[in-house]
N, C-alpha and C positions, 0 to 999 in steps of 0.2 A: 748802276742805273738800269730802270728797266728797259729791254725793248719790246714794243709794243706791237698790236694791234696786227694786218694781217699779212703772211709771208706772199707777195704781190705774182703772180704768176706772168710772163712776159707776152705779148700780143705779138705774135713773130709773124703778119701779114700786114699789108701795108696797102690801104683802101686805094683806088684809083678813083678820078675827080669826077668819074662817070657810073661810080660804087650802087650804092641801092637807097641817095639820099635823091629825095625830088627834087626835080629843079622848082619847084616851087611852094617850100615845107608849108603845111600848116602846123601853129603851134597847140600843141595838146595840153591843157589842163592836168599834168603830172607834177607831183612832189619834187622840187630838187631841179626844175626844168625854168625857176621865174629867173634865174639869173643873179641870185644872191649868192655869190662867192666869199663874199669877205667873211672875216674869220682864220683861225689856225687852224692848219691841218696836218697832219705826222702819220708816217707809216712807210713802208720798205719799198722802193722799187729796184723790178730788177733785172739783170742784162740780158742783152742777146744773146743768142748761140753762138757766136764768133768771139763774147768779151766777156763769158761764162766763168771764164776764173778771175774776174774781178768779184765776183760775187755780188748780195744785195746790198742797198745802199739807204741808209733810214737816212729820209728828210724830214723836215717841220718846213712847210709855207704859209706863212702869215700875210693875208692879203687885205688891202685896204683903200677900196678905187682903183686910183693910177699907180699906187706903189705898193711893193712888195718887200718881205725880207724872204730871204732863203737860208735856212741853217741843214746842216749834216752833220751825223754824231761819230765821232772821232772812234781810235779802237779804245779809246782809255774810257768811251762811255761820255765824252766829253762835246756838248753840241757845240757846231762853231757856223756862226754868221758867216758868207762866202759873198764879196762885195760889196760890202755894206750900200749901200743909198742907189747902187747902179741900175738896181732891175726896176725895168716901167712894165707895166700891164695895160693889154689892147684887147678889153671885153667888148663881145655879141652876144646879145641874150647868153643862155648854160655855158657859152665858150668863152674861153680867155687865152693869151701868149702872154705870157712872162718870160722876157729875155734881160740877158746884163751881159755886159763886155768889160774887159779888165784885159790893160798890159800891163809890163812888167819886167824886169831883168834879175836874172841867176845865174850866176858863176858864170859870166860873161856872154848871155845869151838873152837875146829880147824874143820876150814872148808876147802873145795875143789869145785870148781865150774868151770865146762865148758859150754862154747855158743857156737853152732854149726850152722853158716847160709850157707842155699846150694840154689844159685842164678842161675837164668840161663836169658838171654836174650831176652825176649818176644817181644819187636820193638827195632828199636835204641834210645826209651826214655824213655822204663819202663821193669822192672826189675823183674819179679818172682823171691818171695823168701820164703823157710821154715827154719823156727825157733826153735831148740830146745834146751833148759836148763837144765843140771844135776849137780845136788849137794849132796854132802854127806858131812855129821856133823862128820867126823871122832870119835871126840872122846863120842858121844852119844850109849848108847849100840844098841846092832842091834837088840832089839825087840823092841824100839822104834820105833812109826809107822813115825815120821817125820826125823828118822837120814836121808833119802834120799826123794829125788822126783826130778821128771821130768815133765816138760809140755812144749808143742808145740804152734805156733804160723805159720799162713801163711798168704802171700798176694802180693800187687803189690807196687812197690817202683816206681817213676819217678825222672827222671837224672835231675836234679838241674842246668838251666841254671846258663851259667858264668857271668853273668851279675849280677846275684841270689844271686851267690858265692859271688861275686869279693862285693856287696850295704853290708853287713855284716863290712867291711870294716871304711865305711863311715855315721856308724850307728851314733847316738848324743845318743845312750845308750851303754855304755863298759861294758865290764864284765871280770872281772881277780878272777884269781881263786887261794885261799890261798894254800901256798907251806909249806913243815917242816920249822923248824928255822925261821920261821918269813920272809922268801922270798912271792914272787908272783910271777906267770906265767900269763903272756899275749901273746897272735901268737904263743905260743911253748918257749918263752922264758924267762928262770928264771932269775929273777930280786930282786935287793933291795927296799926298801921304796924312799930309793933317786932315784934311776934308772927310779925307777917306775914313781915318779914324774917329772923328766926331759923327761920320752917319753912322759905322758899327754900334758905335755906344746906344745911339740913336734906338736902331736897328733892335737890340740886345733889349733894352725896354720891352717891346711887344712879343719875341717870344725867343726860345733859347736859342744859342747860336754855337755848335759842337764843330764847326769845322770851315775851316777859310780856304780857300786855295787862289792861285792867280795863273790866271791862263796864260800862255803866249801872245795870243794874237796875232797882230802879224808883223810883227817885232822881234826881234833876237834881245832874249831875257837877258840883260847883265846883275850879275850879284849885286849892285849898289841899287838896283830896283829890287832887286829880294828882299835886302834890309830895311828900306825902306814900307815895303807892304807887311814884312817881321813887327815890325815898330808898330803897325794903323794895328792890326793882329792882335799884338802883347798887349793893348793897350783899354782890350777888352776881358783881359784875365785868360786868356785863352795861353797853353804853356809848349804847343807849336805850331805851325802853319804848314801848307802843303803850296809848291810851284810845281808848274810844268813845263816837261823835259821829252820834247819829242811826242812819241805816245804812252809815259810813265811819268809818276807823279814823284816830286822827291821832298825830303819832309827839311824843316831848318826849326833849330831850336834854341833857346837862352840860355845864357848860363845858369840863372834864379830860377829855372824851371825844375821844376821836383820831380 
C-alpha cells in the first residue's frame, strides 16, 4: 500500500494565549479559512523531540459535522479505525477538537486512553493538525514510572479527492474485518459468513476481485472464524485467502485448490 502525501515536519513551540492572535480577530476572505472541514484527510504526523523514536504516524480523518472517524495505518500497510463511534467534534469557524476516550482491560490491567486532534484549516485541501495521547493504567501503582504518559504528534493532512475515496470501492483487494460471535463487517456493516459470501459474489459482478483478507479487529481471531471467512472466500472461485496475525498476513488454503 502506498504511503502518501507529505512527510509532516513537528511544530516544537507551543503558542501562549497572549501569542500574536488579536483579541479581537477579524475574519479575512481567504481559501480554506470558511470553515468547511468535512471530508477525508490522510497524511503523516509526527513526533516530538522527546518521542522521536516512535517515528511518523500516517492517519486518515474523515469528518462529518459532530462526528468523526479516525484510522492509522498498521506496519502490515493495514488502516485501522481506533474507537469506532467515540470521537465527537467541537467546530469554530477553520478550528475544530476532535477527541475520543476509550477504556479497557489487558492482562490484568484497566486502562484509560484519550486522543485529542485540534485541526484548523490551512488552504481548502490541507489540513493543520496537533496530536495528543493520554493514558493512564489505572490499576498500576502511582510510583510506577509508566502508569501514565503523554506524547504529541504534528503536521499537515490533505483532503482525499472523491474519486480517491469513491477507487477504494472498486479495489480487486477487500478487506473485512472480524466482528465478536463469528460475524464480519465490511462498509460499516455486520454480517454472517453466508451474507458475507453472497455480497462477494455480489461484489465479483462489478469488477474483478484477486484477493480477500480479514482483519483482527479488535477481537482475538480463532480458527473457526478463519474457516468460516475461508468458506464466504471459496465461495467466489478464489483458491486462498489471506488473515491477519499481528503485523503479518498468513495465507489458508483448500484442499481442491490447484
Amino acid at each position: 500500500m502506498k504511503r502518501i502525501l507529505a512527510i509532516l515536519t513537528f511544530c516544537g513551540a507551543v503558542l501562549s494565549l497572549n501569542g500574536c492572535a488579536s483579541p479581537n480577530p477579524v475574519a479575512q476572505a481567504i481559501p480554506g479559512n470558511d470553515g468547511n472541514l468535512n471530508g477525508k484527510w490522510t497524511g503523516l504526523i509526527d513526533t516530538t523531540e522527546e518521542t522521536k523514536h516512535l517515528g511518523p504516524l500516517a492517519i486518515r480523518l474523515t469528518l462529518d459535522g459532530e462526528k468523526a472517524k479516525v484510522e492509522f495505518q498498521k506496519k502490515n500497510g493495514v488502516w485501522k479505525e481506533t474507537m469506532p463511534g467515540l470521537f465527537r467534534v467541537s467546530t469554530q469557524g477553520s478550528n475544530a477538537v476532535i477527541q475520543g476516550t476509550n477504556s479497557g482491560q489487558f492482562k490484568g490491567t484497566t486502562w484509560v486512553e484519550t486522543w485529542i486532534f485540534g485541526v484548523t484549516s490551512q488552504s481548502d485541501t490541507t489540513l493543520r493538525v496537533g496530536f495528543l495521547r493520554v493514558v493512564n493504567h489505572l490499576t498500576e501503582p502511582s510510583e510506577n514510572q509508566g502508569k501514565t504518559f503523554a506524547h504529541g504528534r504534528s503536521g499537515v493532512l490533505e483532503r482525499m479527492k472523491p474519486e480517491a475515496v469513491n477507487a477504494k470501492h472498486d479495489s480487486p483487494v477487500i478487506d473485512i474485518t472480524a466482528e465478536a460471535s463469528c460475524k464480519f463487517n465490511w462498509r460499516g456493516k455486520s454480517m454472517s459468513a453466508e451474507e458475507l459470501g453472497i455480497a462477494l459474489q455480489a461484489e465479483k459482478l462489478r469488477h474483478p476481485i484477486t484477493e480477500v483478507r480479514l482483519l483482527e479487529g479488535d477481537i482475538d481471531l480463532g480458527m473457526k472464524q478463519v474457516i468460516r471467512f475461508s468458506d464466504a472466500v471459496k465461495s467466489i472461485g478464489l483458491k486462498k485467502a489471506y488473515f491477519e496475525r499481528g503485523e503479518e498476513f498468513e495465507t489458508v488454503t483448500w484442499p481442491d485448490a490447484q
